[in-house]
C-alpha positions, 0 to 999 in steps of 0.5 A, a space after each residue: 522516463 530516461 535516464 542517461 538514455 535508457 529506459 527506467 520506470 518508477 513512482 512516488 506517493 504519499 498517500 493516506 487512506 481513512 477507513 472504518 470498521 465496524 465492531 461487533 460485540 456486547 449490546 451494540 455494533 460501533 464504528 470505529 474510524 482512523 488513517 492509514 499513511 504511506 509518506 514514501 510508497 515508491 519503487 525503492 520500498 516496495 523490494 523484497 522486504 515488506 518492512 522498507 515500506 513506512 507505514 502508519 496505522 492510527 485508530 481515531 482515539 475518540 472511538 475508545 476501543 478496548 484493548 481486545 479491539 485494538 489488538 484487531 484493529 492492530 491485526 487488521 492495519 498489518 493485513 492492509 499494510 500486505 495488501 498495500 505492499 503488493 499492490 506496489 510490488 504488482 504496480 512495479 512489475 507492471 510498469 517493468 513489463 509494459 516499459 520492456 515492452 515498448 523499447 523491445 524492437 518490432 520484427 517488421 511484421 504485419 
């Protein structure tokens, strides 16, 4: 893309990820469902401050998970939320690195 004729890169999402878990503990394993939503996973949040990406963790309340489980479940959402964060911040520098590349000048040679 181009802007007042240079080069500039960026995206834009809104994404939303289902994913399950399976509790382990007391008689039986259960699973446990829920979303993960990002409403702006763009350039602009994925900075130097992990907080600027907006992101929303839900737990299905059908599940009823006690409040050991959801403190977990809680611990689990933050990791994704770091992973997801990085993989924006990889996104962005590979999309600098491969824009750089295409408007550095060719030397000519074979």
């Amino acid at each position: 893309m181009s802007v007042r004729g240079k080069p500039r890169h960026g995206f834009d999402f809104d994404a939303t990820f289902s994913w399950n878990a399976l509790l382990l503990g007391g008689d039986a394993a259960r699973e446990v469902k829920g979303t993960a939503h990002t409403p702006d996973a763009s350039r602009d949040a994925c900075g130097d401050e992990e907080s600027a990406l907006h992101y929303e963790f839900k737990i299905d309340k059908a599940a009823a998970a006690s409040a050991a489980e959801e403190e977990a479940l809680g611990a689990a959402g933050k990791a994704l939320r770091a992973r997801l964060f990085a993989a924006l911040q990889q996104l962005d520098a590979d999309m600098l690195a491969r824009m750089q590349a295409q408007a550095a000048p060719s030397n000519g040679s074979a």
